[in-house]
C-alpha positions as CSV (number, residue, x, y, z in Angstrom):
1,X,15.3,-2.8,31.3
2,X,15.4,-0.7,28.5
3,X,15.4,2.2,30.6
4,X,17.6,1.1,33.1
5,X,20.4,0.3,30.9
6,X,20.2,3.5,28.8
7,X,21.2,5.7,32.2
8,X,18.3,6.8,33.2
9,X,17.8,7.1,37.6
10,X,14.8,4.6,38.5
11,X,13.2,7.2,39.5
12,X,12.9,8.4,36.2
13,X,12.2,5.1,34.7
14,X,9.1,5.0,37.0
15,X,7.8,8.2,36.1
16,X,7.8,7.3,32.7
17,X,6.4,3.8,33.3
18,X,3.8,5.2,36.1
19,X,5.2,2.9,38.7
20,X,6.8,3.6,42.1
21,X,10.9,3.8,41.7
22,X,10.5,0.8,44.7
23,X,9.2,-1.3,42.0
24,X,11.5,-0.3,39.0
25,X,14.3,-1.8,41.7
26,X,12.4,-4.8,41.8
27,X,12.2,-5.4,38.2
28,X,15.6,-4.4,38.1
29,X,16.8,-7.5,40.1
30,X,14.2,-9.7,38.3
31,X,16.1,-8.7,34.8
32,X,19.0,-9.2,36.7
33,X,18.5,-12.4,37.5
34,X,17.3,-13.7,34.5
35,X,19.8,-12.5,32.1
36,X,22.1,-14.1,34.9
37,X,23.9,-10.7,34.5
38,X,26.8,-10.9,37.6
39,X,26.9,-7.3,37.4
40,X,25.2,-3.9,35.8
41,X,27.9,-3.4,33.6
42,X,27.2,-6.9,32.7
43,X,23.9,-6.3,31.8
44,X,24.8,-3.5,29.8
45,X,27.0,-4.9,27.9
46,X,24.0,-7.9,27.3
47,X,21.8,-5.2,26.6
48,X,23.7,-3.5,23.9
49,X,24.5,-6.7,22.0
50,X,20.6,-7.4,22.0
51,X,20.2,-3.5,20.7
52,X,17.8,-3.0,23.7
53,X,19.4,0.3,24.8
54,X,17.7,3.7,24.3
55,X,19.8,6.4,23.1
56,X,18.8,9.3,25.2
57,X,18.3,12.4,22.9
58,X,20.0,15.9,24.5
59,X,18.2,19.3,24.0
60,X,21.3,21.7,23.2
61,X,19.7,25.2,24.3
């Protein structure tokens, strides 16, 4: 979820998990469906009240 919410593409998430980006989708709808988020902007917004998001660091070359 983490992930997910902080922007990354599922296929990225998967790379960094070590799972196919077919299954990050998966899990995606599962976390979707529990936090009975009615949208990803939704869960978002869930996720940042709970301080699950990642802040994604930039390399400034």
């Amino acid at each position: 979820m983490a992930g997910v919410v902080s922007g990354l593409l599922n296929e990225e998430v998967g790379a960094e998990l070590g799972i196919s980006e077919i299954t990050v989708k998966m899990h995606r709808g599962s976390v979707m469906r529990k936090m009975k988020a009615d949208s990803f902007a939704h869960l978002v917004n869930m996720a940042s009240k709970l301080r699950v998001i990642r802040h994604l660091s930039t390399n400034a070359a």
